[in-house]
C-alpha positions as CSV (number, residue, x, y, z in Angstrom):
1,X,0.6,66.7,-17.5
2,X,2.4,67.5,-20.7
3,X,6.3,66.9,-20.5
4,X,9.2,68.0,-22.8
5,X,11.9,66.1,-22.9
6,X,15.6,66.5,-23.9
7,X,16.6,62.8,-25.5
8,X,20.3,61.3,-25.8
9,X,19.9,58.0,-26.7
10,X,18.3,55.9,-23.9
11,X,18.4,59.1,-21.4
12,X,15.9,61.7,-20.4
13,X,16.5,64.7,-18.6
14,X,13.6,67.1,-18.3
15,X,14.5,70.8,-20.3
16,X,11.3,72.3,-21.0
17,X,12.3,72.6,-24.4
18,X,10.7,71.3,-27.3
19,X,13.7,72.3,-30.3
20,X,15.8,69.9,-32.1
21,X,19.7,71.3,-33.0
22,X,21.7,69.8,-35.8
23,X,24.7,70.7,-37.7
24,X,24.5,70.9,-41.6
25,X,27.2,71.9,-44.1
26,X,24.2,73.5,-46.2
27,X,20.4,75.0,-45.8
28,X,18.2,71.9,-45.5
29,X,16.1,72.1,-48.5
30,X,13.0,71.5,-46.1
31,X,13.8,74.8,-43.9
32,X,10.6,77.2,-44.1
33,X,13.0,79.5,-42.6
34,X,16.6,81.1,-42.9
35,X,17.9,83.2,-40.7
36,X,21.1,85.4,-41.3
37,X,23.0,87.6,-38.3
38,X,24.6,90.5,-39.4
39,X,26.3,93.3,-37.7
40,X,25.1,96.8,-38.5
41,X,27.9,97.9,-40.8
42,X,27.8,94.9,-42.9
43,X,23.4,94.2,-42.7
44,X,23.8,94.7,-46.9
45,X,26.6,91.7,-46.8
46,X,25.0,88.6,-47.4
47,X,27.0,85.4,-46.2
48,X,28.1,83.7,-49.4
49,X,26.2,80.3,-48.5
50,X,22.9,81.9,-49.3
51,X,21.0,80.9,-52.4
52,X,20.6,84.0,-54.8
53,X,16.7,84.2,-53.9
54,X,18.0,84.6,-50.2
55,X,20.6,86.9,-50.9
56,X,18.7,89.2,-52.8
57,X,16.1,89.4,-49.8
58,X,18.6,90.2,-47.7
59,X,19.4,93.5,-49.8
60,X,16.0,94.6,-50.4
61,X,15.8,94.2,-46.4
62,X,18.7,96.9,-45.6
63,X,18.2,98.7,-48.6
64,X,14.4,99.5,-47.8
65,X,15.4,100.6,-44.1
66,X,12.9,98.1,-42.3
67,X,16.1,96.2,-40.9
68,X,19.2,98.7,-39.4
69,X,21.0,95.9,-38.3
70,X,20.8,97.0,-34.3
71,X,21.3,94.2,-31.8
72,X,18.3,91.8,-31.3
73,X,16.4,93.5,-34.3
74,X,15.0,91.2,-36.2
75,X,13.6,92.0,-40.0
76,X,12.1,89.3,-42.5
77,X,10.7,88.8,-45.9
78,X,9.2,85.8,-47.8
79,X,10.1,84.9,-50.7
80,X,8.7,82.3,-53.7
81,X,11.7,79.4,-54.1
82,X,9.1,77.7,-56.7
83,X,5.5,77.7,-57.6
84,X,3.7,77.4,-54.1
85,X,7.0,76.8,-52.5
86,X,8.0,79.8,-49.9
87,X,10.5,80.5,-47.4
88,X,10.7,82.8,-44.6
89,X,14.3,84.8,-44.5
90,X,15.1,86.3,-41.2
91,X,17.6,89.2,-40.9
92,X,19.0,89.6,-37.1
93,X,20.6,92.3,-36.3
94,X,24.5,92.2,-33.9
95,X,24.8,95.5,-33.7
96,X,27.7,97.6,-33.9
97,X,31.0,95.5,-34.6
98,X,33.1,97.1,-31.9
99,X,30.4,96.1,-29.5
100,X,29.7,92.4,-30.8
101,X,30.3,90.0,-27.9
102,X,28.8,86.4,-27.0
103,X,26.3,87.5,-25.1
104,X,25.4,90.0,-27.9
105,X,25.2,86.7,-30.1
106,X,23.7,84.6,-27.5
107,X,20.8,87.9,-27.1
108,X,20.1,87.9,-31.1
109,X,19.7,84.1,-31.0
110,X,17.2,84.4,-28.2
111,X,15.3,87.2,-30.7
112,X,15.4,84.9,-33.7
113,X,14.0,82.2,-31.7
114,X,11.0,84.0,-30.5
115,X,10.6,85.5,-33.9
116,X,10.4,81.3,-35.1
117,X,8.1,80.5,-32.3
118,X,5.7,83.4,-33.1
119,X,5.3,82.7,-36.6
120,X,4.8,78.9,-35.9
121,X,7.7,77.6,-37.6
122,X,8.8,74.0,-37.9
123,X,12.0,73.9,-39.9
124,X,14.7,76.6,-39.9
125,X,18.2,77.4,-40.2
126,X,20.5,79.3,-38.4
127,X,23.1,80.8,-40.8
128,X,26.8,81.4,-39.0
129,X,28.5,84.3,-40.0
130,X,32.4,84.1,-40.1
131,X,34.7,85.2,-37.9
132,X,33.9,88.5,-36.0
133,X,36.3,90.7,-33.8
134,X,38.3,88.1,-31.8
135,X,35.3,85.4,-31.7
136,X,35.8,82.6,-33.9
137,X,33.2,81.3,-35.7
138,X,33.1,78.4,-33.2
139,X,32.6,80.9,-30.3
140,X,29.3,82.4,-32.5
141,X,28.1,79.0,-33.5
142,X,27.9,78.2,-29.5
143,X,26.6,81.3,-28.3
144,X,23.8,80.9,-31.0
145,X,23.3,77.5,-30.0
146,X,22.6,78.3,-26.4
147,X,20.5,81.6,-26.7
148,X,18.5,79.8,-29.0
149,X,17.7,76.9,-26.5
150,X,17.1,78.8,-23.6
151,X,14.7,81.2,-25.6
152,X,12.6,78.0,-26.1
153,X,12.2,77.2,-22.5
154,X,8.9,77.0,-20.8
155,X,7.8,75.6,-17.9
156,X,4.5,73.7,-19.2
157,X,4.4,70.5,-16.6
158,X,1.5,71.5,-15.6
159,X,-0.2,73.1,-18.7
160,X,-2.5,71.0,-21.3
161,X,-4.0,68.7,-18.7
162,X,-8.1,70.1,-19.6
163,X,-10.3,69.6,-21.8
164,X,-8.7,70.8,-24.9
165,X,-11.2,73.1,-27.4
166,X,-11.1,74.0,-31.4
167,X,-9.0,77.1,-30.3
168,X,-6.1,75.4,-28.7
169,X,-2.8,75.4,-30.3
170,X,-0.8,72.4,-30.2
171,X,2.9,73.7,-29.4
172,X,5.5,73.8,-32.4
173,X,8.3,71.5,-32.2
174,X,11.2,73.0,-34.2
175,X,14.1,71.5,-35.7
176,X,16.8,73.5,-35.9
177,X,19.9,73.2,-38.3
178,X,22.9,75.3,-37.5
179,X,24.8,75.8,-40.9
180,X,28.6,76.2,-41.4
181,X,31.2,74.9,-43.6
182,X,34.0,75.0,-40.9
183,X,34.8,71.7,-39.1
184,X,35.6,73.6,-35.5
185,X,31.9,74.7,-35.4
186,X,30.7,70.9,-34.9
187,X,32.0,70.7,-31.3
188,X,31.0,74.2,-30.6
189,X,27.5,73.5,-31.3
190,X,27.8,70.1,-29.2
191,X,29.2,72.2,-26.4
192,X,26.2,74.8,-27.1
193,X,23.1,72.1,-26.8
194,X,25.1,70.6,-23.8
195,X,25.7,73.8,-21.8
196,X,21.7,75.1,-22.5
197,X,20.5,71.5,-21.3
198,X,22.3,72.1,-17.8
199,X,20.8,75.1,-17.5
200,X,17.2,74.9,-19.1
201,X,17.6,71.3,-16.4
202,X,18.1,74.0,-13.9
203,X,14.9,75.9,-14.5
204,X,12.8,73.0,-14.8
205,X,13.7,71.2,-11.1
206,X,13.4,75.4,-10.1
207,X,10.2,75.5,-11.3
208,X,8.1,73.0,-10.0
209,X,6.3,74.4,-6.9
210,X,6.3,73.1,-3.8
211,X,4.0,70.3,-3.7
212,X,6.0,68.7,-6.0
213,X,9.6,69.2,-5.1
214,X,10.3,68.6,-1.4
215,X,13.8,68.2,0.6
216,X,12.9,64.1,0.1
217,X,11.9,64.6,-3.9
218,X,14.6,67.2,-5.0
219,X,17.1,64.4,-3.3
220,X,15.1,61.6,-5.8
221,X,15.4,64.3,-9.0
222,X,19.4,64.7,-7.9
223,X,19.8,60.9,-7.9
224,X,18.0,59.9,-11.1
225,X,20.2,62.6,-12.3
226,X,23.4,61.4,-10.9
227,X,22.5,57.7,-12.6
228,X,22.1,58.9,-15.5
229,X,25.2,61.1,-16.2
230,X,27.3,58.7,-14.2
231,X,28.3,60.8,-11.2
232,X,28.0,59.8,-7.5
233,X,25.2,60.8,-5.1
234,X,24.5,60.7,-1.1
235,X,21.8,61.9,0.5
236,X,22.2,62.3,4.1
237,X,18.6,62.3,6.3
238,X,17.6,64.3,9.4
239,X,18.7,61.5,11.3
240,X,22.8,61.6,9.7
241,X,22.5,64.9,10.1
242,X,21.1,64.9,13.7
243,X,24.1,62.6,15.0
244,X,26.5,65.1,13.0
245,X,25.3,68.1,15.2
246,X,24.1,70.3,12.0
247,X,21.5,72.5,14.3
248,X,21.0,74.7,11.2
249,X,19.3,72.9,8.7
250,X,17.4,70.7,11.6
251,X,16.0,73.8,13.0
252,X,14.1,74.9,9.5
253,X,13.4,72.0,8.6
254,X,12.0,71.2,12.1
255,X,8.5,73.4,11.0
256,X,7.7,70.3,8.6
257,X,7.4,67.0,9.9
258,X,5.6,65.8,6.4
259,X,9.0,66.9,4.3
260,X,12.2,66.6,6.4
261,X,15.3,68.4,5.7
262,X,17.9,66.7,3.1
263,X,21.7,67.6,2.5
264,X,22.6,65.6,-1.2
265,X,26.0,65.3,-2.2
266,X,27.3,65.0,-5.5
267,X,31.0,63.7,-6.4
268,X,31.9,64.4,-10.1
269,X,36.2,63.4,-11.0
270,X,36.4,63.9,-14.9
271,X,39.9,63.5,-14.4
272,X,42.3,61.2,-16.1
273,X,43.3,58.5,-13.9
274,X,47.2,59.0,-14.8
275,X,46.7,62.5,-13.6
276,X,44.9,62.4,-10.5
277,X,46.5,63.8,-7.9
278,X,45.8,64.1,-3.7
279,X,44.8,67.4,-4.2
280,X,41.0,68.4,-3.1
281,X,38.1,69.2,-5.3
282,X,36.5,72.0,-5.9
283,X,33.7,72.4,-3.6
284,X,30.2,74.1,-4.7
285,X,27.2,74.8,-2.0
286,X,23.7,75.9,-3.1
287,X,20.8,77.2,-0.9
288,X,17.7,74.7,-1.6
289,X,14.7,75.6,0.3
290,X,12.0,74.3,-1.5
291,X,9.6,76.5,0.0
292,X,10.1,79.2,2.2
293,X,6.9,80.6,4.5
294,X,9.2,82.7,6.4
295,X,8.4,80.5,9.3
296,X,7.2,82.5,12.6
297,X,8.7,86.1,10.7
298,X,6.2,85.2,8.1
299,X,6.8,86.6,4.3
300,X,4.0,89.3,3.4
301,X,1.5,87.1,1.3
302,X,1.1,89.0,-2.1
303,X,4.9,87.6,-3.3
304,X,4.9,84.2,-0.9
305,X,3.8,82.1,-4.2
306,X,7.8,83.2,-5.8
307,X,9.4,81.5,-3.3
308,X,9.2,78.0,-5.0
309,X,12.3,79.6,-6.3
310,X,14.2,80.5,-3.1
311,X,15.8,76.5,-4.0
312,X,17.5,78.2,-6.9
313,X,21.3,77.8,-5.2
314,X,20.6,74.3,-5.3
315,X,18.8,73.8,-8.8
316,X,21.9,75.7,-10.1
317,X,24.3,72.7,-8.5
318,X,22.2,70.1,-10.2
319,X,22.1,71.6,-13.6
320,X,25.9,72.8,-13.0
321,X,26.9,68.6,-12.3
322,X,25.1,67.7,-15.2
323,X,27.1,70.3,-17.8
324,X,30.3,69.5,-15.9
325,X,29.8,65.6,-16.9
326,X,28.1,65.8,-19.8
327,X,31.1,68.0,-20.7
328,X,33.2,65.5,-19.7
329,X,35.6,68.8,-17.9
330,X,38.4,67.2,-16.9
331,X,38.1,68.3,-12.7
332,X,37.1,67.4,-9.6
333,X,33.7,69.3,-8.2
334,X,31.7,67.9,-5.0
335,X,28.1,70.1,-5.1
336,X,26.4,70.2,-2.3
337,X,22.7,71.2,-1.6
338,X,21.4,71.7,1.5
339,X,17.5,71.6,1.3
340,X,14.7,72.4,3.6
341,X,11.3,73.7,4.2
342,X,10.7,76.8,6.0
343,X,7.2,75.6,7.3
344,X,5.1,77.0,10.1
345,X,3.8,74.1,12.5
346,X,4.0,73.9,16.7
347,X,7.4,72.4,16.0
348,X,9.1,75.6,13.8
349,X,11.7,77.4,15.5
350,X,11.5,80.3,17.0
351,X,12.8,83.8,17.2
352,X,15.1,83.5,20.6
353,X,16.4,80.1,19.9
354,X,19.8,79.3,20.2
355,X,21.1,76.7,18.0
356,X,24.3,74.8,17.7
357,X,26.0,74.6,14.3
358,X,27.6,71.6,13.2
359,X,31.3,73.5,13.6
360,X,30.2,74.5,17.4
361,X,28.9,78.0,16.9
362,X,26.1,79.2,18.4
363,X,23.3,81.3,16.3
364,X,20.8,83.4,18.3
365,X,17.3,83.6,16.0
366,X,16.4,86.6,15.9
367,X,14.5,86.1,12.5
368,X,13.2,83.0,11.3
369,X,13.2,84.3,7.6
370,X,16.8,84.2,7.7
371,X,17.1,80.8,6.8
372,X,19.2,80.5,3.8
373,X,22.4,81.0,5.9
374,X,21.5,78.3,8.3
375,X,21.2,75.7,6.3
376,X,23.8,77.1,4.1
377,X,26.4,77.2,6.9
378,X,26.1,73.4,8.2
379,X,27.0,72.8,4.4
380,X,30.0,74.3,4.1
381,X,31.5,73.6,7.6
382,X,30.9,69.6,6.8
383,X,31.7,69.7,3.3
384,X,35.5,72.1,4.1
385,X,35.8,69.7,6.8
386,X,35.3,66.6,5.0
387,X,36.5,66.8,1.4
388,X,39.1,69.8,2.2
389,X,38.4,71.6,-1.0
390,X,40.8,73.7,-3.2
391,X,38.6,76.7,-3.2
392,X,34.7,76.6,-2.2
393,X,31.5,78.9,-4.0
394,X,28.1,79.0,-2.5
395,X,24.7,80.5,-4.4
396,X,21.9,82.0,-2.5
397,X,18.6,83.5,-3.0
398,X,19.9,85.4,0.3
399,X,18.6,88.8,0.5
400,X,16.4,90.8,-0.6
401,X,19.0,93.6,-0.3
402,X,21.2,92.3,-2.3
403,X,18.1,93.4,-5.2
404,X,17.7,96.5,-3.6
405,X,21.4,97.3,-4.1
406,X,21.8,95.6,-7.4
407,X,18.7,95.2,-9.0
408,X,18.2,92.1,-11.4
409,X,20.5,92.5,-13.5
410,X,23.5,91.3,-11.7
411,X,24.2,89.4,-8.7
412,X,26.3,90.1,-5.5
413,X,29.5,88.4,-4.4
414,X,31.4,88.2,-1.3
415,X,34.4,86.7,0.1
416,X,37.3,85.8,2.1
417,X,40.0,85.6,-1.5
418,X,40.7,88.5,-3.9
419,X,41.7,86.2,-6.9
420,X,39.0,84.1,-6.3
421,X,36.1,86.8,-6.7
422,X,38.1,88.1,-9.6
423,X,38.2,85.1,-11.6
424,X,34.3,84.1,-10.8
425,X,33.4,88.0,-11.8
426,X,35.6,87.2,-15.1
427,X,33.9,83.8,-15.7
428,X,31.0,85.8,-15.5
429,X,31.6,88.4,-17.6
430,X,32.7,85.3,-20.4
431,X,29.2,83.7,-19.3
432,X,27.3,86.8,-19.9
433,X,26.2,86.7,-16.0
434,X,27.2,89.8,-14.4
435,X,28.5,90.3,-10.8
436,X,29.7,93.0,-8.9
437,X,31.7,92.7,-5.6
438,X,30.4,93.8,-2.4
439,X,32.9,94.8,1.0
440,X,32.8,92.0,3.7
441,X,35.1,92.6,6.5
442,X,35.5,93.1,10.1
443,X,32.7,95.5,11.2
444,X,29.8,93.4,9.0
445,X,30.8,90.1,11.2
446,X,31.1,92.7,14.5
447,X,27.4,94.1,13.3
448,X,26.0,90.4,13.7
449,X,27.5,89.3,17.0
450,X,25.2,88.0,19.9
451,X,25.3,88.9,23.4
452,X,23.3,85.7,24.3
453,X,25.2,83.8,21.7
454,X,28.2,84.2,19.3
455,X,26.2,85.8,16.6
456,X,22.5,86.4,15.5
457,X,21.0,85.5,12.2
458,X,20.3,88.7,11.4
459,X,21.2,92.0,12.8
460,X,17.7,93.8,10.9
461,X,17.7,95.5,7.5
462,X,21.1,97.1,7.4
463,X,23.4,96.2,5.0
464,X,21.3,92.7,4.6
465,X,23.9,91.2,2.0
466,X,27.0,91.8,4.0
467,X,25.4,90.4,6.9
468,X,24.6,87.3,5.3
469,X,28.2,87.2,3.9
470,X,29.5,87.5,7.7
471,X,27.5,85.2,8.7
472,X,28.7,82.7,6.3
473,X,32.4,83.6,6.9
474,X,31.8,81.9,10.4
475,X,31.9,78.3,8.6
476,X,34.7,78.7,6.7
477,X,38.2,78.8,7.5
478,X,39.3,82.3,9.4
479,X,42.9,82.1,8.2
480,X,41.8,81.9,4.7
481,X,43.6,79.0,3.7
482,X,40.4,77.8,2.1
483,X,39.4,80.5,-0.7
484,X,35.4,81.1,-0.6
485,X,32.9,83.3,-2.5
486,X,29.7,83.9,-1.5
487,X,27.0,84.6,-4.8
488,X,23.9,86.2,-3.4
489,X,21.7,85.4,-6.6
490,X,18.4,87.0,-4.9
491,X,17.8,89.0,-8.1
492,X,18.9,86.9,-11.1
493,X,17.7,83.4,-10.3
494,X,14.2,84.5,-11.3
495,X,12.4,87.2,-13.8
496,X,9.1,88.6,-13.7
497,X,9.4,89.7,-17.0
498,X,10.5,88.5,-20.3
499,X,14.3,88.6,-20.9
500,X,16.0,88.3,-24.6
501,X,16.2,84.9,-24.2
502,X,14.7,84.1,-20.7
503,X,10.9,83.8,-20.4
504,X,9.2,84.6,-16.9
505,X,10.4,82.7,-14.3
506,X,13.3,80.5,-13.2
507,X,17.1,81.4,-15.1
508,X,19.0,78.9,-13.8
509,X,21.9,82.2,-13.1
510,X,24.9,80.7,-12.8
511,X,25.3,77.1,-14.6
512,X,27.2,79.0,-17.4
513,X,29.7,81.0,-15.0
514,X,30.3,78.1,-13.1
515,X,31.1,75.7,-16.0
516,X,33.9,78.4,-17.2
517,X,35.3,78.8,-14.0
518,X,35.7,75.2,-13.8
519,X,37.2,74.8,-17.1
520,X,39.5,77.5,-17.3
521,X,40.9,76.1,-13.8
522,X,40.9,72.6,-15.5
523,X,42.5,73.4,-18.5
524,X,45.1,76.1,-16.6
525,X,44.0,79.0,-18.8
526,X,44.9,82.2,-17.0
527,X,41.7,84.6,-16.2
């Protein structure tokens, strides 16, 4: 098995990465590669840091019309720095000024990069441009930083273990210098390779299938993790969570005896002791089921093999506790994953079961594929009851019909708190992760009542989100004195295609809103 590895002095978190990011005040003289990001009004303006051989090609480049400067577009000529000495220069295009924003910057990165990858090169440098519009040259040098890293992700655990042949390419590690004169851009890019590490952590633990990561192993990858960053971790077993009365997750996990149900808790206070207060943290719950059959309502079998990523809500918590201390964001978070397998066996629930949630409601099954919100629910009832959070967020892989109605390119939210939702959609926005609110109201938790029970799992294919949403809205508060959203990430936390800077599979969706929600609330900035 061939592993990449993220190093930071004596610690080792697996990325799936294989790129190297330092800041230099100058090009390296050893870069095979420059690469300069212009918008398209100003593709003919080289930055002044260029050498005059690398200005020049830059020029010819707009001048010739091969390179308009569009968003993402990428143009490049070689050129002869000395006899038998060449360099690559790279022009990528931001498109139109007016339209410039991070995730424009973060989507060009993610271009150059696989531009670098394709053409095998080692060295390079990432030129920033000054100031444009109202980002700083900071706010570019971070958003290059990160679309670069998560372009280089792939999952290869469990490529390069054969025989190798003549024709096999050994993968290029790159090292990649981010040049600026300006002091501020130094933490930026730190902030950059921290935030992409969370994330590209995320999409690793999502990736491996399911005979590697089980309930009992994801709680083993969520501890090493918590020792190394520094943060607390509990694991509670089917037998804590038996004498707490959490019927939910015990009844999916009930289908596998080999790979029992887990609930892992992880307690991160970056606050200064002098100003820690009695106030609760803020509380984060992600859907981990680490492989989901469908149990007795099994999944039709041509798509089964994707859901090694229905544990996504959960991977996004890890990756999400790493950033926040790695960050060192001054805030209370507890994240909580609630992890289970959806197994077939003669001891899997059943549709008709009643079960008995750990806040005393009673769920009539009426479909065992709607799982997520079972074990989701015992989650938040213990964790609201327990470490009576400011405001609480969960992520799930919940619906199908939350793709349906949204499609992948933005996930759904729900919830019980207008300003709440508001501020998570604008964290979003920041984050370049796009979410769009859905109603949730009286008549979605009167479409999911019971007669044999007080509600069912699920009332069919109506309106699938919002019933999930309802359902949840059981386990929280009714008066509202806890704010709660409810991220449906069924069409984001995965891609069957290549993305500007996502390759197929896992996208850890939701480490980068998180982390600004977080901080903003930390650091009292209004939304």
């Amino acid at each position: 098995m061939r592993k990449r590895y993220h190093h930071e002095g004596q610690h080792m978190i697996p990325t799936s990465t294989n790129v190297k990011i330092d800041l230099k005040s100058a090009t390296p003289a050893n870069a095979g590669a420059v690469l300069v990001f212009l918008p398209q009004e100003k593709r003919a303006s080289a930055p002044a840091s260029l050498g005059k051989e690398e200005s020049a090609a830059v020029g010819r480049l707009s001048a010739s019309g091969a390179f308009a400067g569009k968003a993402k577009e990428v143009g490049l000529e070689i050129i002869e720095l000395a006899k038998g000495k060449f360099r690559r220069v790279y022009v990528v295009g931001l498109g139109k000024l007016e339209k410039i924003t991070a995730e424009t910057i973060r989507q060009s990165a993610g271009a150059a990069l696989r531009a670098l990858r394709t053409h095998r090169v080692q060295r390079a440098a990432f030129i920033v441009p000054p100031a444009l519009k109202a980002l700083s040259s900071a706010d570019i040098a971070e958003a290059l930083v990160v679309g670069a890293m998560l372009a280089a992700f792939d999952y290869e655990e469990y490529q390069g273990t054969g025989k190798k042949t003549e024709d096999d390419e050994k993968p290029v590690a790159l090292e990649l210098s981010i040049v600026s004169g300006e002091r501020s851009v130094g933490d930026a890019v730190t902030r950059g390779k921290l935030l992409a590490d969370g994330q590209n952590f995320t999409r690793t633990i999502a990736s491996r299938p399911g005979n590697n990561i089980s309930p009992p192993t994801l709680a083993k990858a969520a501890q090493a993790m918590a020792r190394e960053v520094g943060i607390k971790c509990r694991v509670l077993d089917e037998k804590e969570m038996a004498k707490l009365g959490m019927g939910g997750i015990l009844a999916v996990g009930a289908g596998s005896s080999a790979t029992p149900p887990r609930m892992i808790v992880l307690e991160y206070d970056g606050r200064a002791k002098k100003t820690k207060s009695s106030d609760g943290p803020l509380l984060v719950v992600g859907k981990a089921i680490t492989f989901d059959t469908g149990g007795i309502s099994i999944k039709p079998a041509d798509r089964m093999g994707k859901m090694i990523y229905d544990k996504s809500g959960g991977t996004v918590v890890l990756g999400l506790m790493y950033a926040l201390a790695k960050l060192k964001i001054a805030a209370h978070v507890v994240g909580i994953l609630s992890s289970a397998e959806n197994a077939i066996s003669e001891r899997a629930y059943r549709p008709g079961d009643i079960l008995r949630m750990y806040n005393g409601v009673t769920v009539e099954v009426t479909n065992t594929d709607a799982e997520g919100r079972l074990v989701l629910s015992d989650a938040l009832a213990w964790g609201i009851e327990t470490y009576k959070p400011e405001a609480v967020v969960d992520l799930a892989t919940l619906t199908g019909g939350v793709v349906v109605a949204l499609g992948h390119t933005m996930a759904g939210i729900m919830g019980n708190n207008d300003k709440l939702i508001a501020d998570l959609t604008s964290a979003g926005e920041f984050a370049g992760e796009k979410i769009w609110r859905l109603p949730l109201g009286p008549d979605q938790r009167d479409q999911i009542k019971s007669h044999h029970a007080d509600i069912v799992n699920s009332a069919g294919r109506e309106a699938s989100p919002l019933q999930g949403a309802a359902f949840l809205s059981y386990f929280v508060p009714t008066d509202g004195s806890v704010p709660w959203a409810h991220l449906d990430i069924a069409g984001v936390a995965d891609s069957d295609k290549e993305l500007p800077y996502y390759s197929k599979g896992s996208t850890g969706w939701g480490v980068r809103t998180l982390v600004e929600w977080i901080r903003r609330r930390s650091e009292g900035i209004r939304f």
